[in-house]
Structure formats: C-alpha cells, structure tokens
N, C-alpha and C positions, 0 to 999 in steps of 0.2 A: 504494500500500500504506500501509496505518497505518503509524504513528511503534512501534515494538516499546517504547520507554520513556519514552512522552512524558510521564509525570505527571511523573519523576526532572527530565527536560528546563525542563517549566515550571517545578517548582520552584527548579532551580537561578536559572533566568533571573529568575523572580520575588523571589528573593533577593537579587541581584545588582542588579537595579533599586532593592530595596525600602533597601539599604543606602547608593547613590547619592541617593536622592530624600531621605532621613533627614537628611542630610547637606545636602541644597541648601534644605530646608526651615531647618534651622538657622542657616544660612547668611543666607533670606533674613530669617527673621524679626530678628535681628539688625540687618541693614541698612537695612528698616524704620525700626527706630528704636521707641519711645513715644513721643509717639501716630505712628502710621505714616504714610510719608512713600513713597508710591507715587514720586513724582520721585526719588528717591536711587536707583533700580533701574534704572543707566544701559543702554546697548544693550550695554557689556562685561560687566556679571552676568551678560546674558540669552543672551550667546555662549557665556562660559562653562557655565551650564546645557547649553545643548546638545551642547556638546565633550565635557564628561562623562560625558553620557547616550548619545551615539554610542560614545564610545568603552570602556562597558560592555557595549553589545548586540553590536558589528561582529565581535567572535570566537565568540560565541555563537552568532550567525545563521550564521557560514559552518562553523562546528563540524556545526550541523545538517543544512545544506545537504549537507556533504558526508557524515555520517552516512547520512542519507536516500538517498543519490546510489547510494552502494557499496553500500548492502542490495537497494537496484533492480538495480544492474545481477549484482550476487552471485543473483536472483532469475531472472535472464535467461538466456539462450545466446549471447548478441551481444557483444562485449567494445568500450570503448571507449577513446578516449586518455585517460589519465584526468589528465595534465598539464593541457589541454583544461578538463575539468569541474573543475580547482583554481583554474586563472585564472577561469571562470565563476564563482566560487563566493566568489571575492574581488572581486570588479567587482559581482555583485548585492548582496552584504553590503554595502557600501559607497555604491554609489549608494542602493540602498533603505534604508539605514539615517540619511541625510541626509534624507530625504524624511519618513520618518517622523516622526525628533524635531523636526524644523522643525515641522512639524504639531503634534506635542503641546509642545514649546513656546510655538508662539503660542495654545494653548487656553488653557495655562496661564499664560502674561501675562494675558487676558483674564479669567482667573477670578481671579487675585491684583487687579487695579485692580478688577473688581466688588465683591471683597468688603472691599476696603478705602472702597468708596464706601456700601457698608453699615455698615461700621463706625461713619460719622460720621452718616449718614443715621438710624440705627435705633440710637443710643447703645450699640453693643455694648462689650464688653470686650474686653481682649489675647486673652483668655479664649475668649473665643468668635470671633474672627478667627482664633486657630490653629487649632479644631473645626473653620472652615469649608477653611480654606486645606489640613487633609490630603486632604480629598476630592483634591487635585489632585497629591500628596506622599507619598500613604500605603499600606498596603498589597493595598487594595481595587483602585487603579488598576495599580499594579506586577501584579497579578495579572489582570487582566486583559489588560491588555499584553502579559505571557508567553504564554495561552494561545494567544491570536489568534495572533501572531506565531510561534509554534513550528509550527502548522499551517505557514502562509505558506509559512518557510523550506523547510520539508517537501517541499513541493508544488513548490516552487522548483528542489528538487535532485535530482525525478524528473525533469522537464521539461529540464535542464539535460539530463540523461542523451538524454530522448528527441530532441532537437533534437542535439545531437552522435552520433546513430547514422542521424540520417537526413539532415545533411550527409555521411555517411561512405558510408551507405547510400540512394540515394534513392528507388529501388523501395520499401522499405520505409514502410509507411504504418501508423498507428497508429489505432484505438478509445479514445476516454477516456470513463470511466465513471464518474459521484458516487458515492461510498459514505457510507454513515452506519452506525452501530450501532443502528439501524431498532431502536429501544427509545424507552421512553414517555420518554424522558428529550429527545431531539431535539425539535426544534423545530419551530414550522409553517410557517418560511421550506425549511429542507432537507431534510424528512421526504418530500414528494413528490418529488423531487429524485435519493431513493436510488435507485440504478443504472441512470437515466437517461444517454442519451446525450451529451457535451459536441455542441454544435451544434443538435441537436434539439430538450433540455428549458431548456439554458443555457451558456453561455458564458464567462464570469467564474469562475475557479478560485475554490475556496476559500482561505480565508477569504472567505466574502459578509457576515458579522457580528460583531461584539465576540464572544472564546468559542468561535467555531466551532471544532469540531473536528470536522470532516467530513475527508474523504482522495477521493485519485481513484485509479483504476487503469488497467492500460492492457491492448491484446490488441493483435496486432498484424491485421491487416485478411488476410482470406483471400486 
C-alpha cells in the first residue's frame, strides 16, 4: 500500500538531513582552511560525518517502518506479534542505515578531494569551491535522499509484516504486486512494471531508483 502521508514524511526527513548537512558543510569548509587543504580532513571528521548523518535518519527510518507496518497489518485480518515487527524495525533501521551513509559518505569524500583538485587545477575561488561542494551538502541531495529512502523504509515495514505472518503462518503464501500512480509523471524504468507480478516482471522491491516512489501490495494466494 502507499505511504497515506509520504510528502509530510519526506519532508520532514528532508529537513532533518538538510539541517545536518548545513552544519557538516560549515564544519568542513572551515577545516579546509584558505586555500584548502584536502589533508586536514583526517578519517575522524569523516567518522564523525557519518555518526551524524546515521544518527539523524535511524529514528526516522524505523518511525516509518513501523508507520507502514500497523497501516498493513490495521489493513488485514491476520494479526501479528507486533513486539516481533518493533525489534524488526530497529535491527533494519540500523543495519541499513550504516550501509547507506557509509555509501554517501564515501561519495562525498570523493566529491570534496575532486573539487578541491579543481580548485587549484582550474584557478577557482572559495567562491566557487562552496557552489560546487553543496551539490554534495545541500538541499537538492537531502531531498533526494528522503524521497528514495521513505519508499525503502515503507516497503520494509510491509514485508516485515509479511515474513512474520508467514513464520507464524506457513500455509499462508502471498502475491506481491508493483504499483505506481500509472500517470504521465512515472517513469520509463516502473511504468511497465505497474501491477506486474514480483517474480515474473521483477524482483528487486522498490526503490529501483533515486525518487522512486512506487509501493507494492500484497493478496494473499488462493
């Protein structure tokens, strides 16, 4: 099922990023130095980035997780332990939120020493080293991040549901279904995709791309 309030959702989460990253941007340009000094950015800056940034997503993700979870199973006839689907919901929040910022932090080391290697390369300014270095700080990527990621969590906390009713249950077998809002606005990787079958048309839950906000559903099998 759709998220019933996911724009309030990204936005919060977008916010919440975008006031972290403001922050680590300040932080780094600073350290930096005039003219910038790529070596002063020892492997404890770059942890603490990460600590940060985990530890601004990791209550959001399982907020959602388990938002998502109780509207599914509130949706059902089938009840489950829902003790169960809270430790789920804190073990994925946290492993997958380690996974993620590890990943956009090493994009973003990689895009900070590039564009400091431009700076001297291509006589830029302070000026023009901050322009480039929001792209990786600013609130284009913080939004991005939320949308993708709101899905994710989403998707995480039906599935959560379905895999604890079918330990509980195992005769029970489930259909999963791609949904889209099959409008001109979708895309031309998930638009054929809409209410195909998982197994069939694809495999790989959504998120399949930056923005996705596709959903899946479930029936349970005759």
């Amino acid at each position: 099922m759709d998220v019933t309030n996911r724009y309030e959702l990204e936005r919060r989460l977008a916010k919440k990023l975008g006031a972290v990253s403001r922050s680590q941007l300040e932080k780094l340009l600073d350290t930096l130095g005039d003219p910038p000094d790529f070596g002063k950015l020892d492997e404890a800056f770059w942890e603490e980035i990460g600590i940060e940034l985990t530890a601004a997503v990791i209550p959001m993700f399982e907020a959602i997780f388990l938002q998502q979870a109780l509207e599914f199973v509130n949706s059902m006839s089938i009840g489950v332990d829902w003790a169960m689907i809270n430790t789920a919901a804190a073990e994925w929040s946290k492993k997958y939120s380690y996974e993620l910022i590890k990943g956009l932090t090493d994009t973003t080391r990689k895009g900070v020493q590039s564009a400091i290697s431009d700076y001297y390369s291509q006589g830029l300014t302070m000026g023009d080293l901050e322009s480039r270095l929001i792209g990786y700080f600013g609130p284009v990527r913080a939004e991005m991040i939320a949308v993708t990621e709101v899905t994710r969590a989403s998707v995480q906390g039906e599935l959560a549901v379905i895999n604890q009713i079918q330990l509980d249950n195992p005769r029970i077998e489930f259909d999963t279904f791609w949904e889209t809002n099959n409008d001109d606005k979708v895309c031309n990787i998930c638009e054929p995709l809409n209410q195909t079958k998982r197994g069939e048309a694809w495999t790989e839950y959504p998120p399949i791309h930056v923005r996705d906000r596709c959903w899946v559903s479930h029936e349970i099998k005759k």
